[in-house]
N, CA, C and O atoms as a GROMACS GRO file, in nm:
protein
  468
    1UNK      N    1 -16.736   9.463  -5.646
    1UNK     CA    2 -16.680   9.341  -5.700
    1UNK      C    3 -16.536   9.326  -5.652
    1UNK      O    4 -16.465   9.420  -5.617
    2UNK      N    5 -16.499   9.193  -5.654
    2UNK     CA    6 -16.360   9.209  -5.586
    2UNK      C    7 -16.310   9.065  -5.653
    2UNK      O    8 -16.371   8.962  -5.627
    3UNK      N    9 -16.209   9.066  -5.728
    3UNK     CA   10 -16.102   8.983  -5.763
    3UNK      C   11 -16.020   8.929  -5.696
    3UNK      O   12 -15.988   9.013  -5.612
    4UNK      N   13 -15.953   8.821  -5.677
    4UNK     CA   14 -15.853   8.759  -5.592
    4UNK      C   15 -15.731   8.711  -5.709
    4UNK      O   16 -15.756   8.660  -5.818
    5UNK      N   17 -15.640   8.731  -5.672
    5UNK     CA   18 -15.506   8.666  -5.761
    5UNK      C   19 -15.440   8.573  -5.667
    5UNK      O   20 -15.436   8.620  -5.553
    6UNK      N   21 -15.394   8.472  -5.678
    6UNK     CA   22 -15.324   8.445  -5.618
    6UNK      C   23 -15.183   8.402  -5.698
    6UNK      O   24 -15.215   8.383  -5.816
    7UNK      N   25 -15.072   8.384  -5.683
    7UNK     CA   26 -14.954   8.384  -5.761
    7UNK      C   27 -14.845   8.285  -5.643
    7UNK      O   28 -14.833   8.323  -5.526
    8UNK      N   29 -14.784   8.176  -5.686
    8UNK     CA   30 -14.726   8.114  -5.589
    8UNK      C   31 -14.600   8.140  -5.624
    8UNK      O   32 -14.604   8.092  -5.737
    9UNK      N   33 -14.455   8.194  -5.608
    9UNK     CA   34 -14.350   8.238  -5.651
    9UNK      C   35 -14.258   8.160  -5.608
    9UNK      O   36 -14.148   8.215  -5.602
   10UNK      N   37 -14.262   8.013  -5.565
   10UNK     CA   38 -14.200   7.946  -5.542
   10UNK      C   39 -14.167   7.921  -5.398
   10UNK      O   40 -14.199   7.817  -5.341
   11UNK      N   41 -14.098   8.024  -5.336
   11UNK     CA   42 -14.055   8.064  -5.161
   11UNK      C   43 -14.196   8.104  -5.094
   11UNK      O   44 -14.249   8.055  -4.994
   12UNK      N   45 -14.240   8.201  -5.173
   12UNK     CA   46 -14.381   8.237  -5.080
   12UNK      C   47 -14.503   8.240  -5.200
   12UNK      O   48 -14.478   8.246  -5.320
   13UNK      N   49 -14.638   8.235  -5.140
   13UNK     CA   50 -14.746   8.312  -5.204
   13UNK      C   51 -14.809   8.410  -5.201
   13UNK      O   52 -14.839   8.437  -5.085
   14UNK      N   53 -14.843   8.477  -5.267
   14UNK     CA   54 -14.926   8.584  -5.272
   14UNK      C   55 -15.088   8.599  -5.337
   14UNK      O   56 -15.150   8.565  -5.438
   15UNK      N   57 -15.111   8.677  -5.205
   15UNK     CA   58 -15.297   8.659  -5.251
   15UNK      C   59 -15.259   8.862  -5.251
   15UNK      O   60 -15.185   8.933  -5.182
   16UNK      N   61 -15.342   8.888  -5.351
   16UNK     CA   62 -15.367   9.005  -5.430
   16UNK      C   63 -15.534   9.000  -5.452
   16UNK      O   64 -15.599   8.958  -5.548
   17UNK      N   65 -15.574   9.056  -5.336
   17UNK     CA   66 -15.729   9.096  -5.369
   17UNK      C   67 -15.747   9.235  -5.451
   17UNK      O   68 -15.688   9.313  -5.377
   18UNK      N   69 -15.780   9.288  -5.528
   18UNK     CA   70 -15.816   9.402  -5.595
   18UNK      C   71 -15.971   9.436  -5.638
   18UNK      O   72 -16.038   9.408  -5.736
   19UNK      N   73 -15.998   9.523  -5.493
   19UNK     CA   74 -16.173   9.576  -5.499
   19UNK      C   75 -16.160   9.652  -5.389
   19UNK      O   76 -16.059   9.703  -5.340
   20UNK      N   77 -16.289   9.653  -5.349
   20UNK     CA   78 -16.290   9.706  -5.185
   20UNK      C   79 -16.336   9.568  -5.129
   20UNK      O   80 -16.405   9.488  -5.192
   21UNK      N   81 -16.276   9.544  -4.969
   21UNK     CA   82 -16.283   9.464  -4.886
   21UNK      C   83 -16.398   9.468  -4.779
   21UNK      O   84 -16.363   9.493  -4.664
   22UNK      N   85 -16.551   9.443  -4.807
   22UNK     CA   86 -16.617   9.510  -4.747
   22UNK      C   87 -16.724   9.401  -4.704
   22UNK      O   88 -16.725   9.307  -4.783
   23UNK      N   89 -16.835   9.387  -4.576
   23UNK     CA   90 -16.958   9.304  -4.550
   23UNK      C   91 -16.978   9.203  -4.734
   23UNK      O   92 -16.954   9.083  -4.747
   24UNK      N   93 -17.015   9.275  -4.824
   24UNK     CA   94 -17.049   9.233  -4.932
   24UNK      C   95 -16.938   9.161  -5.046
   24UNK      O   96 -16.967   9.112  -5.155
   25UNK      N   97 -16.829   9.170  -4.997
   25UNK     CA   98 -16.739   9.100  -5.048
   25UNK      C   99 -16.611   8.939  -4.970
   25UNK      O  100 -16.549   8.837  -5.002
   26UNK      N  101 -16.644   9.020  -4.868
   26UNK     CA  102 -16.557   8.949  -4.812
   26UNK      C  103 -16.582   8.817  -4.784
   26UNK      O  104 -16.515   8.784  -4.687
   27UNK      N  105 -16.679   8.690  -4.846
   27UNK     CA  106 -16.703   8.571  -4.794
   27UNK      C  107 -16.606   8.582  -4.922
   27UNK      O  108 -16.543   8.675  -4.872
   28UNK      N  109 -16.549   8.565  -5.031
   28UNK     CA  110 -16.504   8.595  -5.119
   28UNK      C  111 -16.349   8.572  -5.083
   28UNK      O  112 -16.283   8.470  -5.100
   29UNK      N  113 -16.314   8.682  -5.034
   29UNK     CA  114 -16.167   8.717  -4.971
   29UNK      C  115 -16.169   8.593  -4.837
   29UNK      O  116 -16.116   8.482  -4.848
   30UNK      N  117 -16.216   8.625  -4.758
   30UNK     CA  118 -16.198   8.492  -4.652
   30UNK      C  119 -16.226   8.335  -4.700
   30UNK      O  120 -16.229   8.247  -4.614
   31UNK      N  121 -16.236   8.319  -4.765
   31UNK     CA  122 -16.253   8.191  -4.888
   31UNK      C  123 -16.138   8.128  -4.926
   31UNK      O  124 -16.105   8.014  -4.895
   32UNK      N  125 -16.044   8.251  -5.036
   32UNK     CA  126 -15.918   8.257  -5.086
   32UNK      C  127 -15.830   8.231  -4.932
   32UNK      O  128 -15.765   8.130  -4.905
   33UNK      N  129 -15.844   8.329  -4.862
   33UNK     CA  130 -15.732   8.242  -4.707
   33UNK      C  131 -15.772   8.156  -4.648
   33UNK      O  132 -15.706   8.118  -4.551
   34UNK      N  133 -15.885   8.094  -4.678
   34UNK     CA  134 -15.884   7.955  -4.623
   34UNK      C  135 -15.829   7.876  -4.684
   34UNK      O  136 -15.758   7.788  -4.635
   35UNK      N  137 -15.854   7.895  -4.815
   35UNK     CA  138 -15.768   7.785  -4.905
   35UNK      C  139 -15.634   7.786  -4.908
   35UNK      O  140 -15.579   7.702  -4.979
   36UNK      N  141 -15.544   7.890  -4.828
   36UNK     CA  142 -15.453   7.934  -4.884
   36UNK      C  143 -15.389   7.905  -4.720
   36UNK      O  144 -15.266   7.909  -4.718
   37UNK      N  145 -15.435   7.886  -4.627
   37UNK     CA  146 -15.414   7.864  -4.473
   37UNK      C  147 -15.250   7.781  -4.434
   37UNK      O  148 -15.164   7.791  -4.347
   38UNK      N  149 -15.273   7.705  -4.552
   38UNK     CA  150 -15.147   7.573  -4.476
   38UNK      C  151 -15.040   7.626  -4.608
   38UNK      O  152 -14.992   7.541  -4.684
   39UNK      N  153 -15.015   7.749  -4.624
   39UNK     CA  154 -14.902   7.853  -4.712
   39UNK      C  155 -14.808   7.818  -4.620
   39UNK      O  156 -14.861   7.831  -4.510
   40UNK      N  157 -14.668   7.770  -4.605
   40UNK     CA  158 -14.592   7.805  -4.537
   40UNK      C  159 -14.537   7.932  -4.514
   40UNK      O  160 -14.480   7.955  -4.407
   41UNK      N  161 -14.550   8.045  -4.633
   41UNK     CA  162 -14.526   8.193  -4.653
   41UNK      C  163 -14.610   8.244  -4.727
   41UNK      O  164 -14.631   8.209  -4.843
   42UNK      N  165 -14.668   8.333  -4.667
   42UNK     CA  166 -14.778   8.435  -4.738
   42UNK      C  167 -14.741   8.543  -4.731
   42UNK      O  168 -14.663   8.579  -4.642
   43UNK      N  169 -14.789   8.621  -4.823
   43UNK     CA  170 -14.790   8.772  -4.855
   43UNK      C  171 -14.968   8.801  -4.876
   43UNK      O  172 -15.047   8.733  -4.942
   44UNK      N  173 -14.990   8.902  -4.809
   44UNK     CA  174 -15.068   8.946  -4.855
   44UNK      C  175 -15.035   9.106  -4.899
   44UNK      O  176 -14.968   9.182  -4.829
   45UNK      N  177 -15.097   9.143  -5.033
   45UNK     CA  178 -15.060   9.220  -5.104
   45UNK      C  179 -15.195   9.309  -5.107
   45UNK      O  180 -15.286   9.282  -5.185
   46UNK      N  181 -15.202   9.438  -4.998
   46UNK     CA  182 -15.320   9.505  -5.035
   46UNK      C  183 -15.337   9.646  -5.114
   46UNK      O  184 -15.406   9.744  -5.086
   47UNK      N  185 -15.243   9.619  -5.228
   47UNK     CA  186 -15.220   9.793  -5.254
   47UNK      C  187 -15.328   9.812  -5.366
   47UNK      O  188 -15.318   9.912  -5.437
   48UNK      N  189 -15.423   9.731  -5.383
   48UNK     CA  190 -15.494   9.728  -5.490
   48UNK      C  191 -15.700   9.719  -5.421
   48UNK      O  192 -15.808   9.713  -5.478
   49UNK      N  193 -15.664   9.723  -5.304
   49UNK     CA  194 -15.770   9.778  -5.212
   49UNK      C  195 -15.836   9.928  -5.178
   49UNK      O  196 -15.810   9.971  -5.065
   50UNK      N  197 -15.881   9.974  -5.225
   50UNK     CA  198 -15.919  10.146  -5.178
   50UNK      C  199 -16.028  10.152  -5.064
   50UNK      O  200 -16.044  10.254  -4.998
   51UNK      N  201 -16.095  10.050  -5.045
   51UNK     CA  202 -16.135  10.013  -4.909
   51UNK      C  203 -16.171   9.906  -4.842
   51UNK      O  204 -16.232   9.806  -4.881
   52UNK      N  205 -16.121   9.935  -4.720
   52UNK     CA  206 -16.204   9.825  -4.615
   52UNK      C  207 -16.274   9.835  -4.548
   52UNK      O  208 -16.292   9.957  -4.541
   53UNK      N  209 -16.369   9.764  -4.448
   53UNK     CA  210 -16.412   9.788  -4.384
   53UNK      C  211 -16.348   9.695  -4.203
   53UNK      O  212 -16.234   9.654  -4.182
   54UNK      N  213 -16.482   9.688  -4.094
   54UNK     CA  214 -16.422   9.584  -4.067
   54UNK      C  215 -16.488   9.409  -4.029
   54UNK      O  216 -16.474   9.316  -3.949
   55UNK      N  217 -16.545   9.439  -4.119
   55UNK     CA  218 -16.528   9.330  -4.171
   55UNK      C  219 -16.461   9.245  -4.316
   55UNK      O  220 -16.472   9.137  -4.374
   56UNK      N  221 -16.395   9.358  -4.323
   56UNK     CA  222 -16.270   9.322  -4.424
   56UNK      C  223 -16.103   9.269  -4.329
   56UNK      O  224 -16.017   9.183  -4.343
   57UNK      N  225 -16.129   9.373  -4.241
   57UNK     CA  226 -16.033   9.343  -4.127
   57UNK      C  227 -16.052   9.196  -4.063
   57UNK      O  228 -15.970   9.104  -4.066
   58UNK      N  229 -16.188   9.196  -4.000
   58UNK     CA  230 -16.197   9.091  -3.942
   58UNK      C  231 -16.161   8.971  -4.026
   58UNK      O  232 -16.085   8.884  -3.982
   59UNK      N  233 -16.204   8.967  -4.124
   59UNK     CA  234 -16.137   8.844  -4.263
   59UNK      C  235 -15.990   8.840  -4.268
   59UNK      O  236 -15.939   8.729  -4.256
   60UNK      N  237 -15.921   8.930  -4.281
   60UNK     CA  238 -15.792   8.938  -4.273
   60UNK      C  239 -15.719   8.864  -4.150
   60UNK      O  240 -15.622   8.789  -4.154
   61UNK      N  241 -15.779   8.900  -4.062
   61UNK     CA  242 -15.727   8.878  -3.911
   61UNK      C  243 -15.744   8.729  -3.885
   61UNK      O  244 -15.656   8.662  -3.830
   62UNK      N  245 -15.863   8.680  -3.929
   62UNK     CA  246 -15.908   8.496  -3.937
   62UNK      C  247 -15.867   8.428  -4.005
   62UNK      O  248 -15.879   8.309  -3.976
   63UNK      N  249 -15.774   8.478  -4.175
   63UNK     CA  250 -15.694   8.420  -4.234
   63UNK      C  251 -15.602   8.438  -4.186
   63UNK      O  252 -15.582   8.322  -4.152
   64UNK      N  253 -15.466   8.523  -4.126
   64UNK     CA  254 -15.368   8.494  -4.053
   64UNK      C  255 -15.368   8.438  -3.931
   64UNK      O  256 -15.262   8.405  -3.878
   65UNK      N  257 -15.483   8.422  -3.872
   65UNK     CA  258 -15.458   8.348  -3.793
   65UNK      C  259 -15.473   8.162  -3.817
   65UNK      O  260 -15.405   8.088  -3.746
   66UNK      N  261 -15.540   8.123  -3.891
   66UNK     CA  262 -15.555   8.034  -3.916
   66UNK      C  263 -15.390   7.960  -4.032
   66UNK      O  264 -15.369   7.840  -4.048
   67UNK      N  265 -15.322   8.048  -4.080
   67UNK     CA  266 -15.215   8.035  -4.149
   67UNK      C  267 -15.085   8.026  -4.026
   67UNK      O  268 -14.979   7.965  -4.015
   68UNK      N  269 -15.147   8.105  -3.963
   68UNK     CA  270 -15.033   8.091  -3.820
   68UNK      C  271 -15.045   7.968  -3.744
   68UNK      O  272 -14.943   7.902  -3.720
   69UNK      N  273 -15.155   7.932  -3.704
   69UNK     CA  274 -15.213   7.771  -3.666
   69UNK      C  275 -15.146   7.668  -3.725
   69UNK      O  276 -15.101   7.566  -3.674
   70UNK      N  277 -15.144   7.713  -3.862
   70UNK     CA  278 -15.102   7.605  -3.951
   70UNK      C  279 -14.898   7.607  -3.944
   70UNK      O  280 -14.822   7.541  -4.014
   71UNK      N  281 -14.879   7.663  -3.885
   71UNK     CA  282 -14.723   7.714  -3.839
   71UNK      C  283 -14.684   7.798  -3.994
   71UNK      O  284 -14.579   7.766  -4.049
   72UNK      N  285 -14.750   7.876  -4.041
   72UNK     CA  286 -14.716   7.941  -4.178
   72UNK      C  287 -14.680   8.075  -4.115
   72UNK      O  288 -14.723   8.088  -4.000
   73UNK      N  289 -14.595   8.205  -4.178
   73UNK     CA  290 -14.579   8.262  -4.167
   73UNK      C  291 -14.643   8.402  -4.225
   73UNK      O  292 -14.573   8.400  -4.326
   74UNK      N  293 -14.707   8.500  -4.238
   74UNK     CA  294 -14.732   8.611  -4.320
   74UNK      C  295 -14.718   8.776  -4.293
   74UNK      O  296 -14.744   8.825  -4.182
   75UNK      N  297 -14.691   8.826  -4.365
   75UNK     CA  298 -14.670   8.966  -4.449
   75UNK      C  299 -14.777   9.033  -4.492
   75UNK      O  300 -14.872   8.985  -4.555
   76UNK      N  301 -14.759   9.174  -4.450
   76UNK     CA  302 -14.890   9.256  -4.561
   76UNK      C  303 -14.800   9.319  -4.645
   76UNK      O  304 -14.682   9.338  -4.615
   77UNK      N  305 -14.847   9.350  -4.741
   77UNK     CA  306 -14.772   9.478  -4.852
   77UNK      C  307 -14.891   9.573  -4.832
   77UNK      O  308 -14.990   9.500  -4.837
   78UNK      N  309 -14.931   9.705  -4.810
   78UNK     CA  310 -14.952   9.813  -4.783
   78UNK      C  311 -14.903   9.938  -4.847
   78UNK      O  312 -14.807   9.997  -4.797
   79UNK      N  313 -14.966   9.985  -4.962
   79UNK     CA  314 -14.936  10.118  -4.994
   79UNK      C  315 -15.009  10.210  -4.963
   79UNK      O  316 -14.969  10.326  -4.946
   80UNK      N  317 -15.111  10.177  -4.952
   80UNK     CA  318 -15.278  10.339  -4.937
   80UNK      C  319 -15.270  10.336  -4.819
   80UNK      O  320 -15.303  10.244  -4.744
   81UNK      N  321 -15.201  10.495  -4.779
   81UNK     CA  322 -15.209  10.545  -4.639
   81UNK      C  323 -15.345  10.540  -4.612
   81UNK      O  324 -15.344  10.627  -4.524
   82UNK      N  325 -15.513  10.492  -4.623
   82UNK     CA  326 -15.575  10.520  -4.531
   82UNK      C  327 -15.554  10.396  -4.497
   82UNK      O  328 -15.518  10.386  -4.379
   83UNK      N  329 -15.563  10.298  -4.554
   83UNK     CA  330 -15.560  10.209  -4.483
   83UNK      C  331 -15.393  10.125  -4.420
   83UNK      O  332 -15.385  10.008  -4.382
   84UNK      N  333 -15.318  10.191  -4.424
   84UNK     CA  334 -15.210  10.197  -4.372
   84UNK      C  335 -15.263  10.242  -4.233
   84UNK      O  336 -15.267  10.166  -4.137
   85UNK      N  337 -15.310  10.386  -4.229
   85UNK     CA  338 -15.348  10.402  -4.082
   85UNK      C  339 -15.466  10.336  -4.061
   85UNK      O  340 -15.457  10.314  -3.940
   86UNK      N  341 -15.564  10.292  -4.094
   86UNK     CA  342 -15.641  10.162  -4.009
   86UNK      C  343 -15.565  10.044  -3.931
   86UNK      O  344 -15.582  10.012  -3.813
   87UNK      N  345 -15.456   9.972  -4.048
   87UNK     CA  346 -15.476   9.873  -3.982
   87UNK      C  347 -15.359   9.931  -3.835
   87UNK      O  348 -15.351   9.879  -3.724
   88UNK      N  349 -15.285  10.047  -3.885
   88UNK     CA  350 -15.209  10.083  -3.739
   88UNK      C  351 -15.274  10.150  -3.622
   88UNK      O  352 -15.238  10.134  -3.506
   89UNK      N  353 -15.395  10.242  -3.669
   89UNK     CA  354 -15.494  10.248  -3.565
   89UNK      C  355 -15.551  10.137  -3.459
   89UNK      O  356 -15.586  10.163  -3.344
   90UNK      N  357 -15.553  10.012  -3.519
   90UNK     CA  358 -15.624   9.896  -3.471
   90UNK      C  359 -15.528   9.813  -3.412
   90UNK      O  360 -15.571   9.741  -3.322
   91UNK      N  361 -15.371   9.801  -3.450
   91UNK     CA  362 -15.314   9.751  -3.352
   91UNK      C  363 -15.282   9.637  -3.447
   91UNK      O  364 -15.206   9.554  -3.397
   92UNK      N  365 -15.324   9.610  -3.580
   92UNK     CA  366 -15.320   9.514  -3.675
   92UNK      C  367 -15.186   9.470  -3.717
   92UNK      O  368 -15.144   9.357  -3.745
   93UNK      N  369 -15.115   9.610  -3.714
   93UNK     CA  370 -14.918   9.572  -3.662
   93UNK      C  371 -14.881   9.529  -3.641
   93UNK      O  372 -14.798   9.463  -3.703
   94UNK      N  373 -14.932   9.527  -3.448
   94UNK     CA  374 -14.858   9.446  -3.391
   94UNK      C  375 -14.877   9.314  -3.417
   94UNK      O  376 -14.788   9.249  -3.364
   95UNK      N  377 -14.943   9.258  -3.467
   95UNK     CA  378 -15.001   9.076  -3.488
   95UNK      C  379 -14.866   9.064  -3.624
   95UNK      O  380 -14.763   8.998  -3.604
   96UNK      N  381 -14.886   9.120  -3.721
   96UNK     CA  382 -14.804   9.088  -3.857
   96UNK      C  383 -14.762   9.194  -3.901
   96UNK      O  384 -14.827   9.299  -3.906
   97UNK      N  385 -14.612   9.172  -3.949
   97UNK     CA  386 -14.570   9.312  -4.026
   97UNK      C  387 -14.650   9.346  -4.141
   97UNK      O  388 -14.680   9.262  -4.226
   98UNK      N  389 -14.690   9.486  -4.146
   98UNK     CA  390 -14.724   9.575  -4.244
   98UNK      C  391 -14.593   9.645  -4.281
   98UNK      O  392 -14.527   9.698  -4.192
   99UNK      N  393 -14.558   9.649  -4.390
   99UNK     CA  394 -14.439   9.759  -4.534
   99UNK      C  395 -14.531   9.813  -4.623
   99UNK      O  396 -14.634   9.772  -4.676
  100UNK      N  397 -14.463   9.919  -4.624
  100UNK     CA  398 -14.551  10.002  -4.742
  100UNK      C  399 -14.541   9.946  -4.892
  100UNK      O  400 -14.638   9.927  -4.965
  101UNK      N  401 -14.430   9.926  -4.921
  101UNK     CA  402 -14.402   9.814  -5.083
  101UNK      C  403 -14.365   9.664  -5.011
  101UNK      O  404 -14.327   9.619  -4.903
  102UNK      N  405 -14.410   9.610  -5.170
  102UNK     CA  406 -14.442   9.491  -5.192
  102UNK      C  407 -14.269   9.381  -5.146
  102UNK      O  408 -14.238   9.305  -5.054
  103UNK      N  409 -14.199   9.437  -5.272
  103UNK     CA  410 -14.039   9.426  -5.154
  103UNK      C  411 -14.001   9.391  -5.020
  103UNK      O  412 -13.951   9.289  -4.971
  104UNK      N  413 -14.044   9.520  -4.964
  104UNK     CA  414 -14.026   9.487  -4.829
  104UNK      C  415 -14.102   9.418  -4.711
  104UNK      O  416 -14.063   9.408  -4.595
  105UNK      N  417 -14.237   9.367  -4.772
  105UNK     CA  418 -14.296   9.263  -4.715
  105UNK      C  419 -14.209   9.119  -4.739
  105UNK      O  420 -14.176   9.034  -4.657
  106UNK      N  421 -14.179   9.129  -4.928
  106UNK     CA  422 -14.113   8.990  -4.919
  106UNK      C  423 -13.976   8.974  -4.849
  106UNK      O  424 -13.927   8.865  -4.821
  107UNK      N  425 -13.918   9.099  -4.824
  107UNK     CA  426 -13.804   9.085  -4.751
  107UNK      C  427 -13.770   9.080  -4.595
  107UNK      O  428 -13.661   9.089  -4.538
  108UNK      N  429 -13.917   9.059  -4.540
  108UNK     CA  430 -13.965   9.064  -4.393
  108UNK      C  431 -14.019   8.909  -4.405
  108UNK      O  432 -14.001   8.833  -4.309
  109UNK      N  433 -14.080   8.868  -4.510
  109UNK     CA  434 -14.157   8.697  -4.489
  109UNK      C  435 -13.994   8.606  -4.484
  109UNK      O  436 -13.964   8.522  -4.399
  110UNK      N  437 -13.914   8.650  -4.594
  110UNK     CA  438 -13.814   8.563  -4.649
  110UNK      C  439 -13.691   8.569  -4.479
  110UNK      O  440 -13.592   8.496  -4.486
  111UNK      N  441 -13.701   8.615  -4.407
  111UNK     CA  442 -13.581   8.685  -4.347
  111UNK      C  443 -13.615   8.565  -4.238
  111UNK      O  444 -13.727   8.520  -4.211
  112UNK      N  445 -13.499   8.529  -4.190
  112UNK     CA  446 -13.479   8.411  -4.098
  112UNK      C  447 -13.578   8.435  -3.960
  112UNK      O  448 -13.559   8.553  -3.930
  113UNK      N  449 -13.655   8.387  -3.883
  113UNK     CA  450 -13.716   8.386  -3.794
  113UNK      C  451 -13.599   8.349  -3.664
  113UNK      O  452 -13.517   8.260  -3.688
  114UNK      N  453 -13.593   8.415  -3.537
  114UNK     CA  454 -13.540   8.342  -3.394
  114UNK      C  455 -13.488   8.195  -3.459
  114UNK      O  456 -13.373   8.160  -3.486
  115UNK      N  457 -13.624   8.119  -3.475
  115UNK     CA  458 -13.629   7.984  -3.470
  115UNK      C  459 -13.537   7.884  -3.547
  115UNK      O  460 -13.499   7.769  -3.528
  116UNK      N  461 -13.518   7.992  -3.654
  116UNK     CA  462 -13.458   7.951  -3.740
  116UNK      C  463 -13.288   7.899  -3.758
  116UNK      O  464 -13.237   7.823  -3.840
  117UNK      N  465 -13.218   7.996  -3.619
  117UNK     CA  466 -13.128   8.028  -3.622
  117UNK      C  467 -13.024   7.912  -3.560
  117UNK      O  468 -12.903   7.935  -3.555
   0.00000   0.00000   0.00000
């Protein structure tokens, strides 16, 4: 089973899935980032995940990209080293910052872009 929160904090939003991210859940989770696509700032907050799979990944990867399309920006929050090392195994990094606390994602979404300057 897998829950979605979402919480809009004014500057950014946050989607807070809490389950495992897996084939059997994830039309679920990729649902919530569709709806959530034209965010100008997202967080995604996965410290409440104990697994993924990948097709939990792949969901992840089709909601930021589609939020990026939309010229939105996003963040992971990341605490559970396994999946800390998945998504750095996979290269999931380099596309969007991963932080281990929640903080320092919002302090990586909030922080002026090049473009900005």
């Amino acid at each position: 089973m897998l829950d979605i929160a979402i919480d809009d904090r004014g500057d950014y939003v946050v989607c807070r899935p809490v389950g495992e991210l897996d084939a059997y859940t994830v039309p679920h989770f990729r649902e919530a980032l569709a709806n959530l696509s034209s965010t100008p700032r997202l967080l995604i907050d996965l410290s409440e995940v104990p697994f993924m799979d990948s097709a939990g990944l792949g969901a992840l990867i089709g909601g930021i990209r589609r939020t990026r399309e939309s010229e939105g920006e996003v963040s992971v929050a990341c605490s559970r080293p396994t999946l800390t090392r998945l998504l750095h195994t996979t290269g999931f990094d380099r596309i969007v910052p991963v932080k281990e606390t929640f903080d320092e994602a919002v302090e990586v979404l909030l922080s002026p872009t090049p473009d900005d300057t």
